[in-house]
C-alpha positions as CSV (number, residue, x, y, z in Angstrom):
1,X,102.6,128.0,140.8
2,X,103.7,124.6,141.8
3,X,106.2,121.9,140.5
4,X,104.0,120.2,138.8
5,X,102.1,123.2,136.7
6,X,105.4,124.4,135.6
7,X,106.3,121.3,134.7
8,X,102.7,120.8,132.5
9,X,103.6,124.2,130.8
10,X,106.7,122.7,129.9
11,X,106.2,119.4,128.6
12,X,103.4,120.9,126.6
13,X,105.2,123.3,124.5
14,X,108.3,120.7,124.2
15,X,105.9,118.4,122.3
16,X,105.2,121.3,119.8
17,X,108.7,121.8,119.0
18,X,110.0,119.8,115.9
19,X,111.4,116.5,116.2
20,X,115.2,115.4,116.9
21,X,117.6,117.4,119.2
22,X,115.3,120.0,120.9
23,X,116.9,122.5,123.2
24,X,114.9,125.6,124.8
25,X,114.7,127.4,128.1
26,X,110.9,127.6,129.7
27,X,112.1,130.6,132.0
28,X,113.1,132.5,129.1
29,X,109.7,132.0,127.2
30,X,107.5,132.3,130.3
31,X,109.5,135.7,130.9
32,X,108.6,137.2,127.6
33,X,105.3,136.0,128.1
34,X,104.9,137.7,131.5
35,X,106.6,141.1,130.0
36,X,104.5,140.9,126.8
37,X,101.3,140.5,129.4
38,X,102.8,144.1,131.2
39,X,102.8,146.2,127.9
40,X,99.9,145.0,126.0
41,X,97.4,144.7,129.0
42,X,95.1,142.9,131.5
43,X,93.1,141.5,129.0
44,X,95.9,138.9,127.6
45,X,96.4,138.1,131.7
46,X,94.2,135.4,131.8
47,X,95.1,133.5,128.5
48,X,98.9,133.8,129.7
49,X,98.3,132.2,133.0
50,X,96.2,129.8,131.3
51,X,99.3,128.7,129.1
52,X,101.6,128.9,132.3
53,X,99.8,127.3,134.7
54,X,100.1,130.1,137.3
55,X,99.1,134.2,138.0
56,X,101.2,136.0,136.2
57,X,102.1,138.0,138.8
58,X,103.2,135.1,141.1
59,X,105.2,133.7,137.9
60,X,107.0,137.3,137.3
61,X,107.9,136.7,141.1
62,X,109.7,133.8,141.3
63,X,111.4,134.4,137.6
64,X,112.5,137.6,139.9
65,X,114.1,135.4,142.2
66,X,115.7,132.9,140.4
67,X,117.4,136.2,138.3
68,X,118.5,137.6,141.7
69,X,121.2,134.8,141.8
70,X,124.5,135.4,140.8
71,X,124.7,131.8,138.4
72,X,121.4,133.0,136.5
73,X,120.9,136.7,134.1
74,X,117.8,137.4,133.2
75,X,117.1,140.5,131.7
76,X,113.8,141.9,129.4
77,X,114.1,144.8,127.6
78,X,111.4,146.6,125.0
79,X,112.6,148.0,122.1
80,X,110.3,150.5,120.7
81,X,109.7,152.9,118.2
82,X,109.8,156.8,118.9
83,X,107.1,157.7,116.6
84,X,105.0,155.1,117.9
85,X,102.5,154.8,120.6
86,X,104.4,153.0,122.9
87,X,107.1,155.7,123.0
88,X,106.1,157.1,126.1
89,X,105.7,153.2,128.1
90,X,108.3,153.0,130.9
91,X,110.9,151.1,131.2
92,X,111.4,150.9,127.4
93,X,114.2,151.7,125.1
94,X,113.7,153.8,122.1
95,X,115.4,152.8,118.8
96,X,113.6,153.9,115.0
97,X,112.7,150.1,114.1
98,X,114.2,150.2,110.6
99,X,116.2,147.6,108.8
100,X,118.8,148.1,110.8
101,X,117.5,147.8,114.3
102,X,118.4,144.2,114.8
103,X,122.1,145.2,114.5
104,X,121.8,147.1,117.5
105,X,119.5,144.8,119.7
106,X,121.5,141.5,118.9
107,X,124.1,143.3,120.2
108,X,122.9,143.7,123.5
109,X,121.9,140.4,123.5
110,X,124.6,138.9,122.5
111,X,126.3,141.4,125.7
112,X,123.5,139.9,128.1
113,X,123.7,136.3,126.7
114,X,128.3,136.1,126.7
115,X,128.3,136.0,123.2
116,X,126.2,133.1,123.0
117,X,123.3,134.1,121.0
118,X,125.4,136.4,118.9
119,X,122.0,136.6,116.2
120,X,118.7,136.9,118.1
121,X,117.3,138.6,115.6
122,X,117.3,138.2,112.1
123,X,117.4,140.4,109.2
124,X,113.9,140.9,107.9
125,X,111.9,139.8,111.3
126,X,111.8,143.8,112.0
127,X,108.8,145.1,109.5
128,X,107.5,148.5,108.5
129,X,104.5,147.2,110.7
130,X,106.3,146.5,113.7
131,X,106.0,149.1,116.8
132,X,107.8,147.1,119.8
133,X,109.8,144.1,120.2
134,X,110.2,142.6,123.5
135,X,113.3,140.2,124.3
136,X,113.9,137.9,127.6
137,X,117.9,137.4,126.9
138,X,119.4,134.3,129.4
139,X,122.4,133.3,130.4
140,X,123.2,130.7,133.3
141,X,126.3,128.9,134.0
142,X,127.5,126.9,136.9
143,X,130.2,124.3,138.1
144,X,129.2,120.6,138.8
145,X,129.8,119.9,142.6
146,X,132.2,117.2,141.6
147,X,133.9,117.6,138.3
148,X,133.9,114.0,135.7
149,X,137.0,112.8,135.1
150,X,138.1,114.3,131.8
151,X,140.6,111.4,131.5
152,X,137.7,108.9,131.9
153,X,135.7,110.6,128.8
154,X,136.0,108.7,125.9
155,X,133.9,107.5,122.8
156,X,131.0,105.3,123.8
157,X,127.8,103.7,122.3
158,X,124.9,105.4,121.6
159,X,121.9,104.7,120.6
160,X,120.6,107.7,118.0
161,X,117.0,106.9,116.0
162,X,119.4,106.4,113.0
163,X,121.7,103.4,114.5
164,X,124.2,103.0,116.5
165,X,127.0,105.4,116.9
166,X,130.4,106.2,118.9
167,X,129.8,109.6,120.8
168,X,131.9,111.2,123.7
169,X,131.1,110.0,127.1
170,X,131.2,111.6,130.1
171,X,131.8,108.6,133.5
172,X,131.7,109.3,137.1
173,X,130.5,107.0,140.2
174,X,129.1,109.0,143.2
175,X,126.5,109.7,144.8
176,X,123.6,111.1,142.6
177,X,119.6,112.3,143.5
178,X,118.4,109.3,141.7
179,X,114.4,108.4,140.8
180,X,112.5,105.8,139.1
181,X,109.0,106.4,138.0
182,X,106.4,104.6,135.4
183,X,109.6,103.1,133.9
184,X,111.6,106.6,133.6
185,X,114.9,107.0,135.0
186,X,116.0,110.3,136.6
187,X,120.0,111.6,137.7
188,X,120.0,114.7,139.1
189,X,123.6,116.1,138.8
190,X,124.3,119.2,141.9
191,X,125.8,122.5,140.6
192,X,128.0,124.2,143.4
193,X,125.6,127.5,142.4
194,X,121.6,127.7,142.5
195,X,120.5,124.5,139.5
196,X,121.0,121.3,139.2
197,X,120.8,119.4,136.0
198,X,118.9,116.4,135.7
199,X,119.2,113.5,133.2
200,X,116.0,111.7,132.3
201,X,115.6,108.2,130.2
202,X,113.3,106.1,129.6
203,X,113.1,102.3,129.7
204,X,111.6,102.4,125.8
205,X,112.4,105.2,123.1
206,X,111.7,108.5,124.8
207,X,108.0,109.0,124.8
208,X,107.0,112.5,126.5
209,X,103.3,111.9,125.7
210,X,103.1,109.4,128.5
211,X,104.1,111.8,130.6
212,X,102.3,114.4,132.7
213,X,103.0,117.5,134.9
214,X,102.7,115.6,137.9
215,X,105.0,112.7,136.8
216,X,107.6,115.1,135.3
217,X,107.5,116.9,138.5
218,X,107.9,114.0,140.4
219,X,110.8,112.6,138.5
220,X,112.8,115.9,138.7
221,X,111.7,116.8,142.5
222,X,111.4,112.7,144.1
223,X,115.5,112.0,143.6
224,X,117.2,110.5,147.0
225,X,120.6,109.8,147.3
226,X,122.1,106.9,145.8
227,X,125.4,105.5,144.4
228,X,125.4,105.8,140.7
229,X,127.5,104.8,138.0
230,X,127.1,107.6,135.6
231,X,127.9,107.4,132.1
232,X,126.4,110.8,130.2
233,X,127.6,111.9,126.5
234,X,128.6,115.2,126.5
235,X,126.2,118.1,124.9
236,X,126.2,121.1,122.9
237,X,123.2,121.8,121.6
238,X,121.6,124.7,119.7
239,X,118.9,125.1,118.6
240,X,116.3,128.1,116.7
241,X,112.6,128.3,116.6
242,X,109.4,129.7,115.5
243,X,107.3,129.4,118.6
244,X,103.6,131.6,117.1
245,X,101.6,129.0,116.5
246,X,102.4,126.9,120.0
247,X,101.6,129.5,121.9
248,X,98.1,130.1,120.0
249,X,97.6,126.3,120.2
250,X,98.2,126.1,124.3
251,X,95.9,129.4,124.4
252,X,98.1,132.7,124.1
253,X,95.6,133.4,121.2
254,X,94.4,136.9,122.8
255,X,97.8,137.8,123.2
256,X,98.2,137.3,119.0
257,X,94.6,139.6,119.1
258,X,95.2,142.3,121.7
259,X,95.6,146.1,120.5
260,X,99.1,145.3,120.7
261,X,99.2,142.4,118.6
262,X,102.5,140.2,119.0
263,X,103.0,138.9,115.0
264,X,105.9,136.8,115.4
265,X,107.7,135.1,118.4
266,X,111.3,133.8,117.5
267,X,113.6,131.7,119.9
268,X,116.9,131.0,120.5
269,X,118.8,128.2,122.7
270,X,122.3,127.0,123.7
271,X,123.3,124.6,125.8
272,X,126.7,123.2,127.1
273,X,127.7,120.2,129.4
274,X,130.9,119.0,130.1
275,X,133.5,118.0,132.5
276,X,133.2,121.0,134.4
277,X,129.5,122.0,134.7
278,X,126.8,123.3,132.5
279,X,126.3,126.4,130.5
280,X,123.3,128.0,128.6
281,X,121.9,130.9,127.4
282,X,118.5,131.7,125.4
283,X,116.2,134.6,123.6
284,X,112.9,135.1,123.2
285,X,111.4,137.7,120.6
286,X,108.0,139.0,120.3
287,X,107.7,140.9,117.4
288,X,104.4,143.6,118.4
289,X,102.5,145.8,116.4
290,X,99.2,147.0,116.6
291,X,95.9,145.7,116.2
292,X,135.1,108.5,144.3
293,X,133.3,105.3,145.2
294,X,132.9,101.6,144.6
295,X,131.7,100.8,141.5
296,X,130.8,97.4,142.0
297,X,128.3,98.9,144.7
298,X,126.8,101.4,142.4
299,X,123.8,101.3,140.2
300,X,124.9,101.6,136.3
301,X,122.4,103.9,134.5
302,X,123.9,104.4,130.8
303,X,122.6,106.9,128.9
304,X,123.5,105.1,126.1
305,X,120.2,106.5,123.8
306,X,117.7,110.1,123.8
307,X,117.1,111.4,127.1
308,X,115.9,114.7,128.2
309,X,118.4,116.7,129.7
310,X,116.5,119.5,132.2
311,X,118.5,122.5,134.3
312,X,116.1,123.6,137.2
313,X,116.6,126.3,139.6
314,X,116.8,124.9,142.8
315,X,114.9,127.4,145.3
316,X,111.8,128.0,142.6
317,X,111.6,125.1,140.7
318,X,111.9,126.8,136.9
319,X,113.2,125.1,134.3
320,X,115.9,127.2,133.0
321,X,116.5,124.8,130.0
322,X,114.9,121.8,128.7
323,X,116.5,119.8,126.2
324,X,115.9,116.4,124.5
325,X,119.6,114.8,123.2
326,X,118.8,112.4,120.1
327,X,122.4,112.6,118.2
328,X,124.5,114.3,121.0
């Protein structure tokens, strides 16, 4: 899988998710893609890699590695039912699928996600119908190399698609990975772990349509070192999705047909950045059943109106999180 293809999987998907703030991880789906592809068979295998861009094999590797460091928690489980067919599946934990079972798997999750995603699953998504439900939970945290100022954060313009408006501001001149590309901007910010995040804006109004794998690729992989004077609000976003139709639309549609047929997939996304670094954590559900510098010096790149806001995993290239800040 290259830069680029994961980078095509992504954009794709984040142009199916509603309008306004948009926060969700890529790892996290493409891992309960992957596992959902183990359990129901070789048959969905091709439509997967189709959606991902990649083998899904050679995906589950590198989402492999980028869990293996210490900044970065992956962790799938399946939740089955004992009476069911899938009872005997390794690698799976049994639990009677009543209306009570979410109780007991958003706790885990909320224990594999630090409390983040304290509600993965909601009351109700669990059905008399459903045999299995599979769950990627995320967590990944790490400090900025160089801290901002907190003394320097203060309310600053920005530019929502509602007006103008004050919002906190985070400023720091330094050196930066900066790009330029088909009149995009791009500020990748080092983490002292294994991501960096990376601040994208355009010249006009966010447009992701005129962007492509390859471009997105290049704007988040092409950065060289530059002196930057960084202004960037302050985030928390969350966000919740319904993510069925998306994936049929991109082509998961045999996984939605298989003899273990995923009804429902549900997601959930969090993401932090401050002073001191960045913070996020995500689920994904699949609900089965059968069938210090000069500033003068610097170049001044405000992000002052939306941007996309991506954390990648700097030895694979997967997007742990890919957000798009219209009213930070």
């Amino acid at each position: 899988m290259t830069d680029a293809t994961h980078a095509a999987f992504a954009l794709a998907l984040h142009r199916k998710l509603p309008a306004g703030n948009r926060c969700w991880s890529p790892f996290s789906v493409a891992a309960a893609l992957c596992s959902a592809t183990d359990v129901a068979g070789e048959d969905t295998g091709p439509a997967v890699a189709e959606v991902l861009g990649a083998d899904v094999g050679q995906v589950s590797k590198l989402l492999a590695i980028a869990a293996g460091d210490d900044a970065v928690t992956s962790t799938d489980t399946i939740w089955v039912d004992p009476s069911g067919p899938l009872a005997d599946h390794p690698d799976v934990r049994r639990l009677v699928l009543d209306e009570n079972a979410h109780v007991e798997i958003n706790k885990v999750v909320a224990e594999l996600t630090r409390g983040l995603i304290p509600e993965a699953v909601p009351p109700g998504a669990i059905t008399p119908s459903t045999l299995a439900v599979l769950v990627n939970a995320l967590h990944a945290k790490a400090a900025w190399v160089e801290e901002f100022p907190a003394d320097d954060t203060r309310p600053r313009k920005f530019r929502t698609p509602s007006g103008k408006r004050m919002v906190p501001t985070m400023h720091r001149v330094g050196t930066f990975g900066y790009a330029a590309r088909q009149g995009w901007q791009a500020v990748l910010i080092p983490c002292d772990e294994a991501m960096d995040v990376i601040a994208l804006r355009s010249d006009s109004p966010p447009a992701t349509s005129e962007l492509d794998g390859e471009a997105f690729a290049d704007l988040l992989t092409g950065v060289r070192s530059t002196e930057v004077d960084l202004y960037l609000p302050k985030v928390d976003l969350t966000a919740a999705t319904e993510l069925t139709g998306q994936l049929r639309a991109l082509g998961a549609g045999p996984l939605f047909d298989s003899w273990l047929m995923v009804e429902q997939v549900l997601h959930q996304a969090t993401l932090a950045v401050d002073e001191q670094g960045v913070e996020g954590a995500a689920a994904t559900m699949m609900f089965a059943t059968m069938g210090g510098h000069d500033p003068a010096e610097a170049l001044v790149v405000r992000f002052d109106r939306p941007f996309l806001l991506a954390v990648r995993h700097r030895a694979t290239g997967l997007l742990l999180f890919l957000a798009e800040v219209t009213e930070p």
